[in-house]
N, C-alpha and C positions, 0 to 999 in steps of 0.2 A: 840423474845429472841435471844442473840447475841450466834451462836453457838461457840465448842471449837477449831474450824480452825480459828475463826476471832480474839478471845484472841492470837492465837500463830504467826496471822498473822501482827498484830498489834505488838506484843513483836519481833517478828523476825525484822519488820521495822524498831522500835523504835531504837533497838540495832544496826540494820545495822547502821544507820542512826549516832550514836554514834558513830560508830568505825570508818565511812570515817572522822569524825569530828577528831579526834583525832588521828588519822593514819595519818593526814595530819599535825598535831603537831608534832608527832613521828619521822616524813620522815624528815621537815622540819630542823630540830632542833640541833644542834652539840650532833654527837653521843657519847654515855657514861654518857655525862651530864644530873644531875638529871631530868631537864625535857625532855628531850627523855625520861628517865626510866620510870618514870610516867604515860605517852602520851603511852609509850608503853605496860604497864601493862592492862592501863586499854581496848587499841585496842586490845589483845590477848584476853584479859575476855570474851568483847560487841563482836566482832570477833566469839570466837568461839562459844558461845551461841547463835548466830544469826545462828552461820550456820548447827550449830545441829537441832535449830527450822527450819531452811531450809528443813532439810531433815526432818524431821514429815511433815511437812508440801507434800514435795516429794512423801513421802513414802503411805500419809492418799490422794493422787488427782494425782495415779502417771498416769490416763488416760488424763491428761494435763500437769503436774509438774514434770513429772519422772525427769528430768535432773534435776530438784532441787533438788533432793533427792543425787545425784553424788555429784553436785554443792557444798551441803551444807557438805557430807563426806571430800571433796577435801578440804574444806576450813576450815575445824577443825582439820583436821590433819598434816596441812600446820601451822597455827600458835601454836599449841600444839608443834611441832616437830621446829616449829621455836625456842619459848622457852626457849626447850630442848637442843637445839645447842651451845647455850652458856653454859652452865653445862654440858657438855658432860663427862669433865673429872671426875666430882663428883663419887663416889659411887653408881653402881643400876641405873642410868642414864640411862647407854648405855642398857640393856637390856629393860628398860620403850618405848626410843627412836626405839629400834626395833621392837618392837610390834605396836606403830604408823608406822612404816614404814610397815609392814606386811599389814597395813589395807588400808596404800595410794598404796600398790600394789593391793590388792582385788579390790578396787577403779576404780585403772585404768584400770585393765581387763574389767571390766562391763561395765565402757563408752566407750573402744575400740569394744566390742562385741556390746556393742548398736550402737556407729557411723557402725559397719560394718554390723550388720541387716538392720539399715534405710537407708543402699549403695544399700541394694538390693530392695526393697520398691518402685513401682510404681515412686510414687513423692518422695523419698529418704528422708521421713521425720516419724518419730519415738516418736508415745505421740506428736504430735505436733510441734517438732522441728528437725531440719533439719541433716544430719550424720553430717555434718562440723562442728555443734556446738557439738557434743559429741567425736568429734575428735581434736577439739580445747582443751578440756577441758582435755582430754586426754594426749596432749604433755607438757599441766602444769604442772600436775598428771607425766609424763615419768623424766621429768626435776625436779622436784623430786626426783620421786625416785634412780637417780643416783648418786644424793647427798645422799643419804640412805646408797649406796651399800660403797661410800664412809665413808659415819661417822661410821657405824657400824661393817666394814671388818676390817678397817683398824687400826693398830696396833697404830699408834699413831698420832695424829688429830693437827696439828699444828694452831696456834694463827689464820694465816689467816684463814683459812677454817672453820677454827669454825665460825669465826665472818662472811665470808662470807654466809656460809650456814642459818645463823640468818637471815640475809640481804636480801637474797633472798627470803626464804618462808614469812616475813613476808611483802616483796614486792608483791611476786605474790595473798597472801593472801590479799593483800591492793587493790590489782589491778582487784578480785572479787569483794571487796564488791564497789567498785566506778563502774563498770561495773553493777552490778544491781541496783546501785542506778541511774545512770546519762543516760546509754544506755540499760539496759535491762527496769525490770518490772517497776522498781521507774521510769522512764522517762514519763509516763504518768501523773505525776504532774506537769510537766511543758507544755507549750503554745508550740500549733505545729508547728509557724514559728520557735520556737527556737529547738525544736527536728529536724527540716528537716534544720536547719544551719550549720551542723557540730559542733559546739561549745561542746554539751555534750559530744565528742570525747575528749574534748583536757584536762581532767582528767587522765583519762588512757594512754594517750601517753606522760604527765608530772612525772607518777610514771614511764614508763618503763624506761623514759631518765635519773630520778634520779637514779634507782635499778641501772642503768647499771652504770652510774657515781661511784656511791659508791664500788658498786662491783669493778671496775676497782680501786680504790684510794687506796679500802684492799687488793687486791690483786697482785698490782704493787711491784717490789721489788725495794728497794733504788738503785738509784748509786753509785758505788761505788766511796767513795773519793781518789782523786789522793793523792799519800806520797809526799809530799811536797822536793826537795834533797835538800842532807845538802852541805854543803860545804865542799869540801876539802882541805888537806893542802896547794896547790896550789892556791886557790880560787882568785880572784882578792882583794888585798888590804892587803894578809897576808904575 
């Protein structure tokens, strides 16, 4: 009889498995345009419900899974707060927004205190995996939360920064779930010459090169236009 790890384990997949599908519509897509908003609606949903079932899943096998359990917190509070970023200026927002942010801080203490237990650790490995992955997972988690201190301190949240701090978490949220689908636990569905080719790497280093594109395109500020002179009374011909 199928136990209740293997229904959440299944629905955790199913979902991931939906969000890199259409995370990768979202990425692709001219932003603002209805199907961004679509592609992107529904990668926040499959997204975050995947990474909530991550963490039961973490939380119910944390003597092999614990980092899922981080894993799966980091990545629901990344695209919930992602969101939230565009509606910042709404009403009620910003206090919603800071209580996600209070929890991707709780967050990152925990995987920096676990990377820094499994530093001390014989083989420097922690439930199974090693301090560099709970300190990895930690500077996504830092990067972050610095966007945090900004949306929520700050008195007034201009065009870019809203739109860029969208941009980012639902990048780095994009950039989890293709990372467990292509090089973490999901790569075991694929054929070992193609796991040991590097290929399932080039997912992950095609979201960071577009996050940082875009980031950079919202957050460049125009040239400024030269004033054209006029002519004077002098001018040639007058």
């Amino acid at each position: 009889m199928p136990t209740p790890d293997l229904f959440i384990l299944v629905a955790h997949v199913a979902l991931g498995t939906l969000a890199v599908a259409v995370g990768a519509i979202a990425l692709g897509s001219r932003k603002g345009r209805r199907v961004h908003v679509r592609a992107g609606r529904v990668f926040a949903l499959g997204m975050g419900v995947s990474s909530l079932l991550g963490a039961l899943l973490g939380a119910l096998n944390h003597q092999t899974l614990w980092i899922t359990f981080h894993a799966g917190i980091l990545g629901a509070t990344l695209v919930t707060s992602g969101v939230l970023a565009v509606r910042i200026r709404a009403p009620g927002v910003k206090r919603v927004f800071a209580a996600i942010a209070g929890l991707n801080a709780l967050n990152a203490a925990g995987l920096f205190l676990a990377g820094w237990h499994a530093s001390t650790l014989p083989e420097a490995h922690l439930f199974g995996f090693a301090a560099e992955d709970y300190f990895f997972l930690f500077g996504m988690a830092a990067i972050a939360g610095l966007g945090d201190l900004r949306m929520t301190l700050g008195t007034q949240v201009s065009e870019r920064l809203r739109i860029a701090q969208h941009l980012l978490r639902m990048c780095i949220g994009f950039f989890i779930a293709a990372g467990s689908a292509f090089t973490g636990p999901g790569a075991t569905v694929f054929p070992e010459a193609l796991r040991n080719s590097g290929l399932l790497s080039l997912p992950e280093l095609t979201i960071v090169l577009l996050m940082l594109f875009w980031l950079w395109k919202t957050l460049r500020r125009p040239r400024p236009v030269a004033a054209t002179p006029q002519a004077g009374p002098w001018a040639e011909g007058h």
